[in-house]
N, C-alpha and C positions, 0 to 999 in steps of 0.2 A: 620198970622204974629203977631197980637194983641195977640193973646193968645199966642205963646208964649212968648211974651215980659213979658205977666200976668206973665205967669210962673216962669218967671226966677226973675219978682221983689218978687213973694209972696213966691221963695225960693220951689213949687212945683217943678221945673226942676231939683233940687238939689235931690228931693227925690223920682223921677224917675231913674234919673240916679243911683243912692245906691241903689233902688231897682233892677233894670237890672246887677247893679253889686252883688248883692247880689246871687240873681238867678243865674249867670254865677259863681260864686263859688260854689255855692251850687252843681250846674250841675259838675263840678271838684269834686268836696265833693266825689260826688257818684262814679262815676267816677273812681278814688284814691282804694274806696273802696269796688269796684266791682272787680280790679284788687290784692288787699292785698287779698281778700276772697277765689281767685282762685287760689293764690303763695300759702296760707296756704293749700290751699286741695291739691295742688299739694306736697308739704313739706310732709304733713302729709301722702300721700299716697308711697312717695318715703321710708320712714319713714316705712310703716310697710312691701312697699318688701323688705328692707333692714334686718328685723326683717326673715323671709324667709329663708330656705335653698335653696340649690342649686334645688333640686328636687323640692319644693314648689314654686321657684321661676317661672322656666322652665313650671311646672304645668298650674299657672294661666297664662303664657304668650301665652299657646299653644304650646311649643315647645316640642319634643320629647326627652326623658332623659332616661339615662344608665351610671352606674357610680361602679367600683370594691369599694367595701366597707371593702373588706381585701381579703387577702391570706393566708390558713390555707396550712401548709407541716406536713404532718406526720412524727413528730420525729423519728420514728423508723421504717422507710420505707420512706426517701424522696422522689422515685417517684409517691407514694399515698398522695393527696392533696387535696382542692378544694378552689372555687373563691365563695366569696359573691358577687354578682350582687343586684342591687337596680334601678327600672325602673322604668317608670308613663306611663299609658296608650297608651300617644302619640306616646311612642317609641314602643309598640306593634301594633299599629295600622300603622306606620310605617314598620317593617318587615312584617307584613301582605300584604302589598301593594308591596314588595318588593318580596312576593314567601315565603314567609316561614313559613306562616299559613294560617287557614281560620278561619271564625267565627265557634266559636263550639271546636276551640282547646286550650287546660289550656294557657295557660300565658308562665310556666315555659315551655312547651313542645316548640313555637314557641321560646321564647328567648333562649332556649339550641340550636335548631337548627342554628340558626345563632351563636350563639357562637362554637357551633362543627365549622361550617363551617369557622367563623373567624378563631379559631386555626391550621385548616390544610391548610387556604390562609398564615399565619404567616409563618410558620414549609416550606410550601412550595417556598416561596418565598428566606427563607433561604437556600434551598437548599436539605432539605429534603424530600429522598423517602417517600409518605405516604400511596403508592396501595398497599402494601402486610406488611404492621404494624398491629398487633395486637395490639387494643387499651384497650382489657377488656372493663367493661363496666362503664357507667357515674351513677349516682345515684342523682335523683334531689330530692328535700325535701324541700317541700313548708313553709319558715319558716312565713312570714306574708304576707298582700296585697303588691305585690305588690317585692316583693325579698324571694328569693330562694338561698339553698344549695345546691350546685352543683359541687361531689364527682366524 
């Protein structure tokens, strides 16, 4: 009890107490800026998926990607065509899992195959005979990693 009476006449209680307050802001301080430091890496990192395309974006998230990147028609025969396709791993690792390759088969050969197979569920679903069609034949052409021409 003496002592603190000391205290508070000699003005030490005064400078206890601003140091406890001190220290309690200081603790906020970090606190504040523990939390700005994690908005900005989350900012910044939103920031360069945004920078990403679709296919890059899908890449780093794990997700499996497939996307027509155009439609060529042969001017001078438009039932002679073909579809750009552009995929990432995931999606062939995906049809693999799904029947429609194994390990050991090109890329383009498992994504033709379900793409054949997606176009006669399409044509079929419309209403089109497709057991006795001559289809001629498809011609795939490996243009980079990763997408294929497919005539």
């Amino acid at each position: 009890m003496i002592k603190n009476f000391f205290k508070k006449i000699t003005g030490l209680q005064a400078l206890e107490d601003a140091k406890v307050q001190a220290l309690e802001e200081a603790k906020e301080a970090v606190k504040a800026a523990a939390i700005s430091k994690a908005e900005a890496e989350q900012a910044k990192k939103e920031e360069e998926q945004a920078k990403l395309g679709p296919k890059e974006r899908a890449t780093a998230q794990g997700i499996p990607y497939v996307s027509v990147l155009d439609t060529h028609v042969n001017k001078d025969n438009i039932r002679n065509g073909f579809f750009e396709l552009d995929w990432n791993d995931e999606f062939v690792l995906q049809l693999k899992q799904a029947g429609y390759g194994f390990d050991g088969d090109p890329e383009e050969a498992i994504v033709d195959r379900w793409f054949r197979q997606l176009c006669l569920d399409v044509a079929g679903s419309e209403g089109v005979d497709m057991t006795d069609r001559g289809a001629g034949y498809i011609n795939v052409r490996k243009l980079t990693e990763g997408k294929s021409e497919v005539s």
